[in-house]
N, C-alpha and C positions, 0 to 999 in steps of 0.2 A: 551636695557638691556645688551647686548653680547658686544655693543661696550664701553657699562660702565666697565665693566670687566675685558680688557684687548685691547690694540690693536692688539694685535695678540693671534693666539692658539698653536703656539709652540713655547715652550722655548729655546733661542739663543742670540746670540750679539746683534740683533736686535730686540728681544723681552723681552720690560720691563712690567711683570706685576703689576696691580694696584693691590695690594694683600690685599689694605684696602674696595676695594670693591667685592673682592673675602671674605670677612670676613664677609660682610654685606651681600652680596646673601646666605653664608653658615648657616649664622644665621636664615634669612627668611625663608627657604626651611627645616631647622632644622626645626623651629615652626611648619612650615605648617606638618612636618614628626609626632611631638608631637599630634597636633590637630586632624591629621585623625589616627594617634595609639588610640586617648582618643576613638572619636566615633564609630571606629571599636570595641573596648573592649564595649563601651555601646548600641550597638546595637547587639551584640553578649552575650554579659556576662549579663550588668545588666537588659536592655530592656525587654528579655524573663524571668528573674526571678522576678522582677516586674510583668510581666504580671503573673506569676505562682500564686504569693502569693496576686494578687489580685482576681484569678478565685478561691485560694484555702477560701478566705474570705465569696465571696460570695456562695459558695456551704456552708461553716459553718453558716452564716447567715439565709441562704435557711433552713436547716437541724434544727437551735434553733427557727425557727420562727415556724416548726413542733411542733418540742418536747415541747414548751414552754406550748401549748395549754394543751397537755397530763400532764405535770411535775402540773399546775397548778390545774385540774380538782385531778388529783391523791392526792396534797396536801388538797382537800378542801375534799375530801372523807376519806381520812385516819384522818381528824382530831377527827375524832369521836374515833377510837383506842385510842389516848391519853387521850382520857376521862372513857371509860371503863377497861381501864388498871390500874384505881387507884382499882377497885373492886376487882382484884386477888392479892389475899395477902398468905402470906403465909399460914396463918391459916384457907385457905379456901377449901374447900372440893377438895380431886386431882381431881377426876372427873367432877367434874363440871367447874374448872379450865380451865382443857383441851378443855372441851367441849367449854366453853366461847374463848378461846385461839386460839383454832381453826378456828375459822371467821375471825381473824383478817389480815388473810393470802389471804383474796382474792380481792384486790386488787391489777390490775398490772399495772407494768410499765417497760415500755422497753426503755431503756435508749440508745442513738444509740452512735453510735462509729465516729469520724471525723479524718481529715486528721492533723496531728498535724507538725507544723510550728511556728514563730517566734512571728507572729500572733491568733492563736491558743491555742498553749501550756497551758494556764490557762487554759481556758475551759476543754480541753481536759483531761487534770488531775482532773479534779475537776469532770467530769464525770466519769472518773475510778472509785474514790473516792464513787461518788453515787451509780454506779454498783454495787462495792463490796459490798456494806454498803444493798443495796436493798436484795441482795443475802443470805447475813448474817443475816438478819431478817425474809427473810422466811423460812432458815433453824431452826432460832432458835423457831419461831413460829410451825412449821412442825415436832419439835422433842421435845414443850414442854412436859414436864412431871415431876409432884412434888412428886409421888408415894412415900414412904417412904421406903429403902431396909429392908427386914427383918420384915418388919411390926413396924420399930423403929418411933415412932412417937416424936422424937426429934428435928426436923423441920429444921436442918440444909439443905436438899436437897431441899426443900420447898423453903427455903430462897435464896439459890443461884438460882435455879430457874427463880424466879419472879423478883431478881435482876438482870440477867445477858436477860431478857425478857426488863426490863423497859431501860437499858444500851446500848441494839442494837436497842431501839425506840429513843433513844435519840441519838445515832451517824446517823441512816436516815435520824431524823427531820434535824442535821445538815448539813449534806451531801447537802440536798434538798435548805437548805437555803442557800449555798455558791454558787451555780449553779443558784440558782436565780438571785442572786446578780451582777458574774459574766455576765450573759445573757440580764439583763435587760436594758444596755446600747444599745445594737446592736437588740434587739426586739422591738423598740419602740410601735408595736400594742397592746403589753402585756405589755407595760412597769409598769401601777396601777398596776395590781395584780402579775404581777414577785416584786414590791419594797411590797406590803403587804407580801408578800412570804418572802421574806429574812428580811424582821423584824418583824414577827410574831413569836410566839413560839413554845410548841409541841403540841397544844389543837386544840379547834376550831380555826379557821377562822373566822375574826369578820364581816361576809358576808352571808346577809339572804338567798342568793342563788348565784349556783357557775354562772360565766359569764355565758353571753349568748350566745358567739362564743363556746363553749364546748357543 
């Protein structure tokens, strides 16, 4: 190789270098310089962030194959709420409203929080989403009240009420179903009843009893 290169290593009268095979080692030793830059950067840079967002998948995996069991049992109990929520109307006694209104509040669900990544990001949002929306219905639940001020029985408070009750049951029902939806790809144990989940609507569950793993 040394003596393709030149026949000598100082330049003088006597020494003619081959500069076209000086051109061909600078090229080779170039590549080789390019090739061990690549896998330096991907055993450095991309290698471990691969591995990152592949531990970050399966701990979200891990964590929806949990929650899936809960989200579904939860959905198959609260569908009785969308059934009893046709009885409170506005022209229906406050008292007994409340009292009826009242129940529908205990059911829970704990919606859990995950690492959010490139990977992720739907779910993630989409469980915000359901948090908030869970939150928002058992306050609205937890502070019904159709009372009438003044003893005006004009039914305006009554009406907003019982709509702004049937309104935060219908952004859960939907919250509940896009989490379904999004989840049931990567839960395949639950995948029947997460896809009955996300195309069902706000009532029953058309399921004579909830699964058996719950």
């Amino acid at each position: 190789m040394l003596d393709a290169l030149g026949p000598c290593w100082w330049l003088g009268k006597e020494c003619i270098p081959r500069w076209e095979a000086w051109a061909v080692a600078a090229a080779i030793f170039g590549g080789v310089g390019s090739w061990l830059a690549a896998f330096a950067t991907y055993y450095a840079v991309v290698r471990p962030e691969r591995r990152r967002r592949e531990e970050a998948r399966a701990v979200a995996t891990t964590a929806m194959e949990h929650f899936a069991a809960e989200l579904i049992e939860f959905r198959y109990r609260i569908g009785s709420v969308g059934f009893f929520m046709q009885f409170v109307t506005a022209s229906s006694s406050p008292e007994d409203a409340k009292k009826s209104v009242s129940t529908m509040g205990r059911y829970v669900l704990v919606v859990p929080e995950i690492a959010v990544n490139t990977e992720t990001a739907e779910i993630a949002k989409a469980l915000g989403r359901l948090r908030r929306a869970f939150k928002t219905w058992l306050e609205t639940v937890n502070t019904f009240d159709m009372t009438p001020i003044d003893d005006d029985p004009g039914g305006d408070i009554a009406e907003h009420a019982v709509n702004t009750l049937h309104s935060h049951f219908q952004s859960l029902m939907k919250a509940i179903r896009s989490v379904a939806a999004l989840i049931e790809p990567i839960v395949p144990i639950y995948a029947s009843e997460l896809r009955l989940v996300a195309n069902a609507g706000d009532g029953f569950l058309p399921m004579a009893t909830p699964p058996d793993r719950l």
